[in-house]
C-alpha positions as CSV (number, residue, x, y, z in Angstrom):
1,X,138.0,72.4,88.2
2,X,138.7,71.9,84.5
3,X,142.6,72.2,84.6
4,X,142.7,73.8,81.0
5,X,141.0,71.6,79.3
6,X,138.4,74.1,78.4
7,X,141.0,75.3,76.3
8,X,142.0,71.6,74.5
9,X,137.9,71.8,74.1
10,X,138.3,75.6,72.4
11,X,141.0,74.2,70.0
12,X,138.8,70.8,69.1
13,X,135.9,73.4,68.1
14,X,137.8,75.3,66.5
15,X,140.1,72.9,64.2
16,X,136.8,71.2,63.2
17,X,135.5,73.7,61.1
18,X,132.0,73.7,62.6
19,X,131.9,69.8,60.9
20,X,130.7,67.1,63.6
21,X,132.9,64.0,62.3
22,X,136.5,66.2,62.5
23,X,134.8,67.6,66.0
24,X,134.5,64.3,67.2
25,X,138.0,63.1,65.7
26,X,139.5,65.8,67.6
27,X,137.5,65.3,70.7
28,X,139.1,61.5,70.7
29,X,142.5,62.4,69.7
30,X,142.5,65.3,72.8
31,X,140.9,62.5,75.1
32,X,143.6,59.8,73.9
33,X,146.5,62.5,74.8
34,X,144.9,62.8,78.1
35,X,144.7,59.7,79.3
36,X,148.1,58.7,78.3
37,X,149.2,61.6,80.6
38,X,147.0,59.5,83.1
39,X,149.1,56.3,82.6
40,X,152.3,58.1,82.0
41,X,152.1,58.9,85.8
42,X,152.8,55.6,87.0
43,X,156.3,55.4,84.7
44,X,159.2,57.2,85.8
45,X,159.1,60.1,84.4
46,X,159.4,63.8,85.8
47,X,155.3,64.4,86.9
48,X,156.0,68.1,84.8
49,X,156.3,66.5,81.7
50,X,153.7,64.1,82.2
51,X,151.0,66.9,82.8
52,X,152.0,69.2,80.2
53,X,151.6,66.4,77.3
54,X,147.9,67.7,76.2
55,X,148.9,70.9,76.1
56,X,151.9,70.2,74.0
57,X,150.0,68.1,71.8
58,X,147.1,70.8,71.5
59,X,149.8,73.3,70.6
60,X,151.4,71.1,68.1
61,X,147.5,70.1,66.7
62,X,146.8,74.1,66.3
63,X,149.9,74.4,64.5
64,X,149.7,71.7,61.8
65,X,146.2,73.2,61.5
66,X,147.5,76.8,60.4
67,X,150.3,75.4,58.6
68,X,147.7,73.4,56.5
69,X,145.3,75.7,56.3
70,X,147.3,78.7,55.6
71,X,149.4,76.5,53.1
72,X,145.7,75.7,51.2
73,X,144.5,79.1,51.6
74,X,147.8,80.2,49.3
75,X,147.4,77.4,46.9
76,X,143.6,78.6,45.8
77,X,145.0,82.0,45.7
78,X,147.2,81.0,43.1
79,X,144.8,78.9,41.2
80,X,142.4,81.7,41.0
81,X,144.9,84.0,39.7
């Protein structure tokens, strides 16, 4: 069982723009997430908010994505205007 993280995979793929090095930066960034869930388990936190930290990061991630890439979509709109 994968536990979701064929989605976190989905969302690397598809913030990298089909370009290896930001696949690969996302890949490691997801990863890191993940296994600071893994160590968060042994502090005393509730075990919910433990294991829903790389989704909540992935969510974040997609977000700052289409923020950015929305915000430079409008900006060569303008400039070719």
């Amino acid at each position: 069982m994968t536990a979701g993280r064929g989605w976190i995979g989905i969302a690397a793929a598809a913030m990298s723009g089909q370009h290896p090095i930001w696949g690969t930066i996302d890949a490691v960034l997801f990863g890191v997430v993940d296994a600071l869930a893994n160590t968060l388990q042994t502090a005393n936190l509730p075990s919910q908010l433990v294991l829903m930290t790389p989704y909540v990061v992935t969510l974040a991630a997609m977000c700052l994505y289409g923020f950015v890439r929305i915000r430079k979509i409008k900006k060569n709109r303008l400039k070719n205007h």
